[in-house]
C-alpha positions as a printed Julia matrix, in Angstrom:
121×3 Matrix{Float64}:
   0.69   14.67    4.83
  -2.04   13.77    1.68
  -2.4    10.39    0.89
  -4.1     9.22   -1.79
  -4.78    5.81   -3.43
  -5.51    4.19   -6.85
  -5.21    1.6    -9.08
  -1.94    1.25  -10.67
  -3.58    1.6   -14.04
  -4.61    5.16  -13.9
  -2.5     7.53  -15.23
  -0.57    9.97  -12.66
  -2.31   13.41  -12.25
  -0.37   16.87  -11.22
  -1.67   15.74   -7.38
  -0.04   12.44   -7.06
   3.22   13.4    -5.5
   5.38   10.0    -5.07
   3.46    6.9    -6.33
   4.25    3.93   -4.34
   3.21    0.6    -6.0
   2.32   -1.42   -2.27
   1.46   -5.15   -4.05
   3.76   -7.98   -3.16
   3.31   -8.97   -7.42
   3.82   -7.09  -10.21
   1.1    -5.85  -12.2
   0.24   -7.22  -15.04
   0.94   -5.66  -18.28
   2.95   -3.25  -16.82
   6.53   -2.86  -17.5
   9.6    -2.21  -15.57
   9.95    1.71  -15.57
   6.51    2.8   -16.09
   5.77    6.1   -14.57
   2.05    4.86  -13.44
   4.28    3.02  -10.99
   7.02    4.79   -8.88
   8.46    2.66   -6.63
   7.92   -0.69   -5.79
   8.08   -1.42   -1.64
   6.35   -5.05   -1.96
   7.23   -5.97    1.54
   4.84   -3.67    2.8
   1.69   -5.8     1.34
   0.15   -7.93    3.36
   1.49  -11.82    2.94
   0.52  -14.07    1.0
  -0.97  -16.18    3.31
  -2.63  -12.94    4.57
  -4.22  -12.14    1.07
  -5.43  -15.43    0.19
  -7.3   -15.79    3.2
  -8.84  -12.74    3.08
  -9.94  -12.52   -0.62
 -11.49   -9.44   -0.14
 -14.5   -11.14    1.37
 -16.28   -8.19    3.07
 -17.15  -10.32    6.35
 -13.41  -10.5     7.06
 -12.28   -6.64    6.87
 -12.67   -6.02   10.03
 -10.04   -8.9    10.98
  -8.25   -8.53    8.14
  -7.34   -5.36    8.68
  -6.21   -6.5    12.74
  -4.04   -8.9    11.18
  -2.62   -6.55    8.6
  -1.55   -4.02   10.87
  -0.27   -6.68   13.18
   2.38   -8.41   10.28
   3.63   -4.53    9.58
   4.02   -3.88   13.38
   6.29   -6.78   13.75
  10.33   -6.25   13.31
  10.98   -7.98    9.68
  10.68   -6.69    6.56
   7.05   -5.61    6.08
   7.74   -3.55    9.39
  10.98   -1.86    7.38
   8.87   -1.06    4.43
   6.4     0.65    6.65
   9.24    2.35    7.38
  10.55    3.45    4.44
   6.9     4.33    3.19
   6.47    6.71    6.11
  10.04    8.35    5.25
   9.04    9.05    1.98
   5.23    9.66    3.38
   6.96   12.26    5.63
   8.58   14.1     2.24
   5.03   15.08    0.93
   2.0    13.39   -1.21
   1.8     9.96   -1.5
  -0.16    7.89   -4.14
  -0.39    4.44   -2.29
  -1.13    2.24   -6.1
  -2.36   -1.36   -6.14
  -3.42   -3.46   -9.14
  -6.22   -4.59   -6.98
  -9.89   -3.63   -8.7
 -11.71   -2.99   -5.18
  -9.29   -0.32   -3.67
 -11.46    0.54   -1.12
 -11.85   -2.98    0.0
  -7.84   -3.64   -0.4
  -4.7    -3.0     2.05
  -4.38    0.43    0.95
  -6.75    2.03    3.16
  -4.85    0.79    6.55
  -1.79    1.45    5.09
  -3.05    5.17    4.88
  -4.09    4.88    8.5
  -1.02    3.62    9.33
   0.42    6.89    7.67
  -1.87    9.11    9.08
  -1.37    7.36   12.72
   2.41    7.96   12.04
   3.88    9.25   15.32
   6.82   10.77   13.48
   5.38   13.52   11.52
């Protein structure tokens, strides 16, 4: 399994496999159908609660990232999405896509742990 992750805005390369927009909003400036996209599984990023009280403030990552994995881990719909994205994780490469500037410092990266951790491959 190769996953990869970006910002929505780049355009796909011959690498990408499936890109999986994993924001709970819709980008900006981006319309319905746009191949930079894929599909959309917006129950799969973290809450809002969740992102607004992280803020990507580098002190809280660590925590962040705790409480991330623990909202996906519980049965409800961010738990089915994680479900769905390991299905289609499971298929071949993924391109995990966020409008997010700081990727690094987004969800993205424990949602590919949570991929790579995936007891089902």
């Amino acid at each position: 399994m190769t996953v990869h992750l970006a910002r929505v805005y780049t355009e796909p390369g011959p690498d990408d496999g499936r890109r999986v927009l994993a924001d709970r909003l819709w980008p900006r400036g981006v319309r319905e159908g746009d191949p930079r996209v894929g599909v959309w599984l917006r129950d799969v990023a973290p809450s809002t609660e969740l992102r607004r009280w992280y803020a990507h403030d580098p002190d809280r990552a660590a925590e962040f990232r705790d409480r991330y994995r623990s909202e996906l881990e519980t049965p409800g719909p961010g738990a089915d999405a994680l479900a769905e994205l390991r299905d289609i994780a499971r298929r071949g490469t993924v391109t995990l896509v966020t409008s997010t500037r700081e990727v690094d410092g987004s969800h993205l990266p424990v949602l590919a742990e949570l991929l790579a951790d995936d007891p089902g491959r």
